[in-house]
C-alpha positions in Angstrom: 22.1 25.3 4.4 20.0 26.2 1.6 18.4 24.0 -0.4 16.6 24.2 -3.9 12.8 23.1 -3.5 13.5 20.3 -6.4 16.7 19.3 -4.1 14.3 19.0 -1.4 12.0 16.7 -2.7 14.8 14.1 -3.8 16.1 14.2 -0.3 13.0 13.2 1.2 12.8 10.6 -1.4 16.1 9.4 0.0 14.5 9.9 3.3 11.9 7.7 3.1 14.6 5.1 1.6 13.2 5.4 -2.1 15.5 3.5 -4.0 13.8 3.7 -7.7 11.4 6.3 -9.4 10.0 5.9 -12.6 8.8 9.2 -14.8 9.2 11.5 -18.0 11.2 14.7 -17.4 9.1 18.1 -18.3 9.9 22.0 -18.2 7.7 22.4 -14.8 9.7 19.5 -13.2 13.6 20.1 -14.2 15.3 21.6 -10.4 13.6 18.0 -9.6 15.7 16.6 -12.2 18.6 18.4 -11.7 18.7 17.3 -8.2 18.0 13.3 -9.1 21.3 13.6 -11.3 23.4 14.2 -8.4 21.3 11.4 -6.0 23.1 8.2 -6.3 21.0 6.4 -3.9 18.0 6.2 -6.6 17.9 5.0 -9.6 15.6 7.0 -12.5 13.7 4.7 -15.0 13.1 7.3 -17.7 9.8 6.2 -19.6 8.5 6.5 -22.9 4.9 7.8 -22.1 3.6 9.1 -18.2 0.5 6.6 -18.3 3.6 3.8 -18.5 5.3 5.5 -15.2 2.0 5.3 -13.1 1.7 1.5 -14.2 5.0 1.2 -13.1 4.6 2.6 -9.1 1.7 0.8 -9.5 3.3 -2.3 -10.2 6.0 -1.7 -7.9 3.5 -0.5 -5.1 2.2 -4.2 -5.0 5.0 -6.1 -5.4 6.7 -4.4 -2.3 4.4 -2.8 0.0 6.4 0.2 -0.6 5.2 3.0 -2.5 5.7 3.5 -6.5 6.9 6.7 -6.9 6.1 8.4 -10.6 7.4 12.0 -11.4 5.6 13.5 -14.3 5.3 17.1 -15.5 2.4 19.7 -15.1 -1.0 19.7 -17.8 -0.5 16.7 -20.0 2.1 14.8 -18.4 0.1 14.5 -15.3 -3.4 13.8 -17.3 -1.7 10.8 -19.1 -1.0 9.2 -15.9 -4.2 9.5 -14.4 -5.6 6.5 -15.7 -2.8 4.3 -14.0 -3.1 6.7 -10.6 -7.2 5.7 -10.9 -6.4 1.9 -11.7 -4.1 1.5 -8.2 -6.6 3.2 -6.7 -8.5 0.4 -7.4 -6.2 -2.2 -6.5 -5.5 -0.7 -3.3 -1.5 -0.1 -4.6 0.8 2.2 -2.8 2.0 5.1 -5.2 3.4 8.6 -4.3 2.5 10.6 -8.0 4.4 13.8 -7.6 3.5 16.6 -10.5 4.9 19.6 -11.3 2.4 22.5 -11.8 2.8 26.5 -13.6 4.4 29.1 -11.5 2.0 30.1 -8.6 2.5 33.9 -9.0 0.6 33.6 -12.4 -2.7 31.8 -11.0 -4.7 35.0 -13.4 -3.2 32.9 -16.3 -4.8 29.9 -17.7 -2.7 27.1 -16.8 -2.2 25.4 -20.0 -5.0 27.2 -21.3 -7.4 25.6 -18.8 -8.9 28.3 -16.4 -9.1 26.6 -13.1 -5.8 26.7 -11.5 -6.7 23.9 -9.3 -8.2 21.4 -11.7 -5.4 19.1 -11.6 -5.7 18.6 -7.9 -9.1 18.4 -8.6 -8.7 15.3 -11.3 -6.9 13.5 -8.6 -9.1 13.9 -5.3 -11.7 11.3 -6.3 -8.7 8.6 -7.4 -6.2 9.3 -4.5 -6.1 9.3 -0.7 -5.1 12.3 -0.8 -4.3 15.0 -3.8 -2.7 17.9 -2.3 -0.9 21.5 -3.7 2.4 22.4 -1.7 2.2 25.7 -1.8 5.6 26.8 0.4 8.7 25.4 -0.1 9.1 25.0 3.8 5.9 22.3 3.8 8.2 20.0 1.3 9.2 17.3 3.3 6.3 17.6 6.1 3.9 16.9 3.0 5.3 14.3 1.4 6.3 12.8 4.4 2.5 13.0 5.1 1.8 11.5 1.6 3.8 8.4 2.3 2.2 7.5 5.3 -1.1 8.0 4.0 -0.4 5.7 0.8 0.7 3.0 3.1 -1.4 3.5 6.2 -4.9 1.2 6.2 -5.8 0.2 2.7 -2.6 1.6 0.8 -3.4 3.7 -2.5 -1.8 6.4 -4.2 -1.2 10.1 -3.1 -1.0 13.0 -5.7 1.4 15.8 -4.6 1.8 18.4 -7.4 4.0 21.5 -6.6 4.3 24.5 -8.6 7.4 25.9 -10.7 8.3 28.7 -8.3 8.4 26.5 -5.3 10.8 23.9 -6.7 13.1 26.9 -8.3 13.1 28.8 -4.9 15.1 28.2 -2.0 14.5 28.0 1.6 15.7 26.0 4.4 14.3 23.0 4.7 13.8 20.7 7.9 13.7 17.2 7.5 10.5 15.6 8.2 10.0 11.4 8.1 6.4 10.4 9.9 6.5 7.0 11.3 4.9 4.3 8.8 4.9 2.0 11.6 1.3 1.1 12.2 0.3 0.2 16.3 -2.9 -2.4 15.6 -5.5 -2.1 17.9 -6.1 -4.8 20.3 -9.4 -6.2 19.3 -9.9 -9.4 21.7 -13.3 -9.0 22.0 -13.9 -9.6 18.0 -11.0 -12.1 17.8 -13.2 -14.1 20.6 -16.6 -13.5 18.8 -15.4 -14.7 15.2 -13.8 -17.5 17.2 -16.8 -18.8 18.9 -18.2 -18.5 15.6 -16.2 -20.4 13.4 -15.7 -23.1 16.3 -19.9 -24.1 16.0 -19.9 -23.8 12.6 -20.7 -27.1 10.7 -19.4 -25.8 6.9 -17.4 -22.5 7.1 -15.5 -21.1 4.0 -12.7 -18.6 3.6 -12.7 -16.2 1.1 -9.7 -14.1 0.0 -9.7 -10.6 -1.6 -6.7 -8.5 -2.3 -6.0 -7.2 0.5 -4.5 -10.4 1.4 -1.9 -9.8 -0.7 -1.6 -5.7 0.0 -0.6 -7.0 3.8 1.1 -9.9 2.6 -0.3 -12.4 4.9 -0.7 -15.3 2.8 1.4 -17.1 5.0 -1.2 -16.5 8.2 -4.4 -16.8 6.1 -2.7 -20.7 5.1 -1.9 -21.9 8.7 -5.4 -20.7 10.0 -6.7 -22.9 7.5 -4.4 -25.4 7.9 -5.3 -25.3 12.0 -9.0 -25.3 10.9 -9.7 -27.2 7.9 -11.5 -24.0 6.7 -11.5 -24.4 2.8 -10.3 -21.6 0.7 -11.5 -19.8 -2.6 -10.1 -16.6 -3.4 -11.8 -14.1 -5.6 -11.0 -13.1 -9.4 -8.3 -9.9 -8.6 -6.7 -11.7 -5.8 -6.1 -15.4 -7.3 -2.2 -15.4 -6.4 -3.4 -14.9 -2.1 -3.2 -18.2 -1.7 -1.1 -20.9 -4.2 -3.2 -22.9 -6.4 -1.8 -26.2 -5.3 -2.7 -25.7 -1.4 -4.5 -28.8 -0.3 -7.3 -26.6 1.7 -7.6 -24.1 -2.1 -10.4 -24.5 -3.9 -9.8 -22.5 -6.9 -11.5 -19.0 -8.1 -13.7 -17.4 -7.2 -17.0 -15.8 -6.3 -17.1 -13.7 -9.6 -18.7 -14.2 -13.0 -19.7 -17.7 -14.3 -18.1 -19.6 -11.5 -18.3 -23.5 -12.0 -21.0 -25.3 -10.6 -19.1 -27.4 -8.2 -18.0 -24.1 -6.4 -21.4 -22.8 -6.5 -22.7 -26.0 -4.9 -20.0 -26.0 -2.2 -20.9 -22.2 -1.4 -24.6 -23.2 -1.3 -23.9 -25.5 1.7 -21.4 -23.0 3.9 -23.1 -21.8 6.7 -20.4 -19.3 7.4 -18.2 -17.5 5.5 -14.8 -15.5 6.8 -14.1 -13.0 3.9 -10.6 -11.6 4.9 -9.3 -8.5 2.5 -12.3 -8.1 0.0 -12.7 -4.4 -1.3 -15.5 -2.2 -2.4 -17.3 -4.0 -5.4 -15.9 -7.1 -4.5 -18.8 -9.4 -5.6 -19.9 -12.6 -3.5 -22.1 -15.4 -5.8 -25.0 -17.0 -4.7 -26.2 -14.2 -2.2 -29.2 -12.3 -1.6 -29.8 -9.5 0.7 -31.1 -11.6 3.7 -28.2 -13.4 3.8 -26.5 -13.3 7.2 -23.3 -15.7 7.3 -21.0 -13.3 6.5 -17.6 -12.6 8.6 -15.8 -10.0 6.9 -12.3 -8.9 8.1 -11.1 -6.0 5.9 -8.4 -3.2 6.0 -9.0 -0.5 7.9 -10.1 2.5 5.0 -10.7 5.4 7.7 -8.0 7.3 6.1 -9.9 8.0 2.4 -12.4 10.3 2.9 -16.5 9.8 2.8 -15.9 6.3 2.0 -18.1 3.9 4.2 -16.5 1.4 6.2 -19.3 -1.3 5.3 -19.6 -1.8 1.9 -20.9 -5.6 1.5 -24.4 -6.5 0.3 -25.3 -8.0 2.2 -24.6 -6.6 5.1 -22.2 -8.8 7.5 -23.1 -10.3 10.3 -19.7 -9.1 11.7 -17.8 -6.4 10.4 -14.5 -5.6 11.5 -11.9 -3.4 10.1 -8.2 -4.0 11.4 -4.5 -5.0 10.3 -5.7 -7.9 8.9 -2.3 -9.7 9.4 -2.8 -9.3 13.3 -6.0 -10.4 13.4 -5.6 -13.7 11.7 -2.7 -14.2 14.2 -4.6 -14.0 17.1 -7.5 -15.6 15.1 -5.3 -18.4 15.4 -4.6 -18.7 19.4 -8.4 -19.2 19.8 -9.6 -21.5 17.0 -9.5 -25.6 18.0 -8.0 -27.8 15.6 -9.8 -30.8 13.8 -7.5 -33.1 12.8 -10.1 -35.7 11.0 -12.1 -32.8 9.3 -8.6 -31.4 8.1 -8.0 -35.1 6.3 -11.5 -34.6 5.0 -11.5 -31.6 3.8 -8.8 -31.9 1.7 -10.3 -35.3 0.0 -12.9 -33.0 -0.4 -11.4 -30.2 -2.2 -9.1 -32.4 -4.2 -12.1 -34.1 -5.9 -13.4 -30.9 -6.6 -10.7 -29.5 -8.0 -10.1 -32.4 -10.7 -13.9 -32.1 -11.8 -13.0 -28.8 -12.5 -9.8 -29.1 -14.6 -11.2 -31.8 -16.8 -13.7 -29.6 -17.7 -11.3 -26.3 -18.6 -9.2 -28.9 -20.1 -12.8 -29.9 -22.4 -13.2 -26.2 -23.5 -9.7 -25.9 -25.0 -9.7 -27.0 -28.9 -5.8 -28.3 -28.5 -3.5 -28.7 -31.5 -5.4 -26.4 -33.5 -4.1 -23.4 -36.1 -4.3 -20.6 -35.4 -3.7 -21.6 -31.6 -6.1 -21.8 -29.1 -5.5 -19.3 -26.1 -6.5 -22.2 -23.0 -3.3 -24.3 -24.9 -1.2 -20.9 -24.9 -2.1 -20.1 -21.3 -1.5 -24.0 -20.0 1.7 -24.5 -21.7 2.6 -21.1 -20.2 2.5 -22.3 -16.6 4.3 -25.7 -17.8 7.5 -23.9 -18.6 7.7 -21.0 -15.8 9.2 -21.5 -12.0 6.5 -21.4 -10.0 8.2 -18.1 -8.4 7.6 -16.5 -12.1 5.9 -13.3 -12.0 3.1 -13.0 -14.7 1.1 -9.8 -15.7 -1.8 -10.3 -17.4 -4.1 -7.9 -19.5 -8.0 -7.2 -20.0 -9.7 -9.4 -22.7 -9.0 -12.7 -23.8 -5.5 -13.6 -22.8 -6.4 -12.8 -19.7 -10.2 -14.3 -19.4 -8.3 -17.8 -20.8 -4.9 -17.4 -18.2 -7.3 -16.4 -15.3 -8.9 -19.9 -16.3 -6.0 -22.3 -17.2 -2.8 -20.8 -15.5 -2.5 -21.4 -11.8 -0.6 -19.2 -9.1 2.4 -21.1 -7.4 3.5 -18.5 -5.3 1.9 -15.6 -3.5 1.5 -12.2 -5.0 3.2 -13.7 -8.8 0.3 -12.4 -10.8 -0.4 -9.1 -11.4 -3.5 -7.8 -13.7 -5.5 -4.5 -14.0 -7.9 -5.4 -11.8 -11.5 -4.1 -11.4 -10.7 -1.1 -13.4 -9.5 -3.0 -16.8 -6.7 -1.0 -18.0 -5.6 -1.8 -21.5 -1.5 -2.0 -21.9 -1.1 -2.8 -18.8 1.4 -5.8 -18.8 4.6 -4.3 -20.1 5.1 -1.7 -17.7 4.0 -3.6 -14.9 6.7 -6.4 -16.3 9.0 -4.2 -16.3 8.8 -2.8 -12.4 8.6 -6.2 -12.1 12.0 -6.9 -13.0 13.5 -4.1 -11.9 12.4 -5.1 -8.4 12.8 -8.8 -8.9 16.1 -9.3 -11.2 16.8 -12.8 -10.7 12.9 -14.0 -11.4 11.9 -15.0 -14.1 8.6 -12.0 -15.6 6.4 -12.5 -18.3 3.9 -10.2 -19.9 0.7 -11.5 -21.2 -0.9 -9.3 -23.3 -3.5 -9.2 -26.4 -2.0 -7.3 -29.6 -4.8 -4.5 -29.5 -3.2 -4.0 -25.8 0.0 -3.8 -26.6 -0.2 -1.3 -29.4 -1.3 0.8 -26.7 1.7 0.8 -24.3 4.4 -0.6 -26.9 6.5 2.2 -26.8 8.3 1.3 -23.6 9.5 -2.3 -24.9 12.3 0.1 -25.7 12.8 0.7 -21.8 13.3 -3.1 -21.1 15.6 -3.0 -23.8 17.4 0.4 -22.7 17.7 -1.5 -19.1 18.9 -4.9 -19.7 15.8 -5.9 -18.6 15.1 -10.4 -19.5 11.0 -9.7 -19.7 9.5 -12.0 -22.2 6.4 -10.6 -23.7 3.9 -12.9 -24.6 1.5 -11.2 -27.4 -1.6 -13.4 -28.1 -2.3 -12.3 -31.8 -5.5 -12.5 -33.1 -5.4 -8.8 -35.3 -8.8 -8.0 -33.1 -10.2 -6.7 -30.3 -11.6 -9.9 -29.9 -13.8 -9.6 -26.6 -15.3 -6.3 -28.2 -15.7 -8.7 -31.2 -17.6 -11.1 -29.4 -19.7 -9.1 -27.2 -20.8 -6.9 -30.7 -21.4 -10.3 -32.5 -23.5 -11.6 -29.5 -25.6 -8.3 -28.7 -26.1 -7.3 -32.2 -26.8 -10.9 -34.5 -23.8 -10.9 -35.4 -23.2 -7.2 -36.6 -19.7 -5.9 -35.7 -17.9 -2.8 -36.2 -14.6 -1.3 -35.8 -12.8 -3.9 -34.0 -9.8 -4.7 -36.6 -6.5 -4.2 -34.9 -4.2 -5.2 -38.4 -1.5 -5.6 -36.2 2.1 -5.7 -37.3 4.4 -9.2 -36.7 5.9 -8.5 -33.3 8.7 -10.3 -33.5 9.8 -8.3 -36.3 9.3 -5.5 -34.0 11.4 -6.9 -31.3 14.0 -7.4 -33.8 13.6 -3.8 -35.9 13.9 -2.5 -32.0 17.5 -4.8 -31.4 15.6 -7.7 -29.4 14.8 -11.2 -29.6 11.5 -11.8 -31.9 9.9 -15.1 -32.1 6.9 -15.8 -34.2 4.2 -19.0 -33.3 2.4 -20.0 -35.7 2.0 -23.6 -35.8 1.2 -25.4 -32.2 4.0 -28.1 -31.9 6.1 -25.0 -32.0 4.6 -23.5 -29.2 7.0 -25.1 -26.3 10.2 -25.0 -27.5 9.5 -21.3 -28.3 8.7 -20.5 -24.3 11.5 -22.0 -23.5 14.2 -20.0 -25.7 12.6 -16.9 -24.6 12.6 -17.9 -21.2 16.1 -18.8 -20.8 16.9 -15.8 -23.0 17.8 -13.1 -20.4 16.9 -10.4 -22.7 13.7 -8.6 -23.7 11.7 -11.0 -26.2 8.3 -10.6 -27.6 7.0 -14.2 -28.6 3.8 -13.5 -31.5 1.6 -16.0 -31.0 -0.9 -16.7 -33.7 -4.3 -16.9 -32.1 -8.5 -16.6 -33.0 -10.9 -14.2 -31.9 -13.8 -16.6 -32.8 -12.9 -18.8 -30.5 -15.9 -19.1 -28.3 -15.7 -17.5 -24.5 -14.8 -20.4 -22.0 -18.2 -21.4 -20.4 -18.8 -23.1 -17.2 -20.5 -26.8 -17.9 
């Protein structure tokens, strides 16, 4: 039987057991549409803006394993999503970005009065695995069967599809086509025995976690091979939910930026160190080029092209790229436990680790007014499960929650990552909860960041969706703020946000609103939003000339 070419790219959805999509209907994507009406089996979240829809998959990507899948329409509709397409990129997210594009028998007209009839494939190669024009409706399902493979396969990322007008308003007969995502890892018993020989003579080994940790979801693994080895643990700044906070063998964060001294003391004094999951750009403190005690266990990237496999400075002294899953597993048949340096360890770590909070806990002026962000972000881990899923933002709420609020639970905080997208919270709250209903998911955002994405509080809304959005208010783009008045003496410039009241907002919008303005009404606000099963925004009152936290 024939099918339209829009019917056939919602039965391979179905296919590859796609249960939600998330996108903004255009003119170049309607047979699509059209055929999602009649698909029971998955449920359309219809966004406010397409940049909202790509942090959505993206969102969704990590949460799951499973690809995001975001539908926008051809020119603009695809160029507003490619800055959340470029940011899972970055965060190693699987997505599926499907696009429509003009009718192909009109290639001598500019398409949207840009003259390269490829450029929108072309936007996308150097952000996806894969960015791809289907040019025959018979090529459908092979393709996109191709692109969900390749978004999960090795270091997951997103795939761009984008298929023109005619195709998806022809018809054809269409095979169905499902490549196996199941992944055969390599048997690699020669480097399982090498690292093991390692690690068994070493006198001071450290592990340290990167994201792709939590893109195989093997937190679980990387914990008992510590537990079996009394390796300590730190994991780096994008990847702080790996490993729970309270784990008797977890140091803390990270090898980043202005990383307390007692970390940098304890790194100075490893003589090997197993990095399992960092990426590209990943950085590692206190190293120079000669340095040679790295062990560095990564995903396997051979899928994206001309990208190098070893990427560290400096360069490992081992350098394997696998399933990293796998590999800790048999890691663990061939490592020999210590018992007494277990016991040790953990004294160890626990000592440092309450040097460390005493001197966060210095940094934060509590009680004050307007309210101090380290208070905000403390008594925001104080009221949430530890199963809460938190997304943070760029800037100031998140440089004070990546300090003060601690990770429970593996893969519960989400943020922008490496590539800093503003607005980023909501939308990535909201997959959230669509994935996770009976969690609790809180946005934590700065007011100049929400502005930018605040349309789509009226999606939770639409949804039913209990998100609590946590605005830290400080009318500013406070980091921007502080970086002018520290570069320039003190000369700054366009950085006055004027936002509104929030909670007005919420309210004007038919939500909950709370507004914060005095401290001792800080808790009790948390809580009513938390318990409140609806979307709230809470407006919290806060500074932007409250100084940068600063290692002692």
């Amino acid at each position: 039987m024939e099918v339209s070419g829009g019917k056939a790219v919602v039965q391979s959805l179905v296919e590859h057991e796609v249960q939600t999509v998330y996108g903004l209907p255009g003119s170049h994507i309607l047979e699509i549409y059209d055929a999602l009406q009649d698909e029971v089996r998955i449920n359309h979240i219809l966004t406010l803006h397409e940049l909202n829809a790509a942090f959505m998959a993206d969102a969704h990507g990590r949460l799951t394993g499973k690809p995001g899948v975001c539908i926008v329409t051809a020119g603009p509709g695809a160029t507003n999503a490619v800055t959340g397409i470029a940011q899972a990129y970055s965060e190693a997210s699987p997505v599926v970005q499907i696009t429509g594009h003009c009718d192909s028998n009109r290639k001598i007209w500019p398409f949207h009065g840009v003259d390269d009839w490829s450029f929108l494939m072309k936007i996308y190669q150097p952000i996806t695995k894969w960015s791809v024009q289907i040019k025959r409706i018979e090529d459908i399902s092979q393709i996109l069967s191709k692109a969900f493979k390749i978004a999960t396969s090795g270091r997951p990322g997103p795939v761009h599809v984008e298929i023109p007008r005619d195709i998806l308003s022809s018809s054809g007969m269409i095979k169905k086509f499902k490549v196996s995502t199941q992944i055969e890892s390599p048997k690699y018993t020669s480097s399982v025995k090498m690292v093991a020989k390692i690690l068994n003579s070493a006198s001071n080994p450290l592990i340290a976690v990167g994201k792709g940790v939590l893109r195989e979801f093997c937190s679980d693994e990387v914990m008992k091979f510590a537990e079996i080895t009394g390796i300590p643990i730190i994991t780096l700044w994008w990847a702080k939910s790996a490993i729970p906070y309270q784990h008797p063998l977890c140091l803390g964060y990270d090898l980043d930026w202005n990383v307390h001294p007692q970390i940098k003391s304890f790194i100075e004094k490893t003589d090997i160190i197993l990095t399992i999951g960092l990426d590209a750009g990943e950085r590692l403190t206190n190293f120079n080029e000669k340095d040679n005690r790295l062990i560095h266990i990564h995903q396997d990237i051979t899928l994206v092209p001309n990208e190098e496999i070893s990427f560290l400075k400096p360069k490992p002294l081992i350098d394997i790229a696998t399933n990293i899953k796998n590999f800790i597993k048999l890691l663990q048949k061939e490592i020999k436990p210590n018992h007494e340096k277990i016991k040790i360890m953990e004294k160890k770590v626990s000592t440092i680790k309450r040097k460390i909070e005493k001197d966060i806990a210095k940094s934060i002026i509590w009680g004050s007014t307007p309210l101090h962000p380290g208070e905000i972000s403390t008594e925001i881990r104080r009221v949430l499960n530890d199963d809460a899923i938190v997304t943070l933002d760029v800037a100031n709420s998140a440089i004070w929650m990546n300090r003060c609020f601690r990770a429970q639970t593996p893969n519960t905080i989400l943020t922008p990552g490496r590539y800093g997208s503003m607005g980023f919270p909501l939308p990535a709250a909201i997959a959230a909860k669509i994935n996770f209903p009976r969690r609790q998911v809180v946005a934590v955002v700065g007011d100049g960041a929400f502005l930018m994405t605040a349309m789509d509080f009226h999606t939770a809304i639409k949804y039913k969706l209990g998100i609590v959005v946590i605005v830290m208010n400080d009318r500013q783009y406070g980091v921007i703020w502080q970086l002018q008045n520290l570069l320039y003496g003190g000369r700054t410039f366009a950085t006055e946000t004027e936002s509104p009241n929030f909670a007005e907002y919420a309210r004007i919008c038919g939500a909950i609103g709370i507004k914060v303005r005095d401290p001792k009404d800080l808790r009790d606000a948390l809580e009513k939003a938390i318990n409140a099963r609806s979307p709230v925004i809470v407006d919290i009152d806060t500074e932007y000339k409250f100084p940068f936290y600063r290692q002692i």
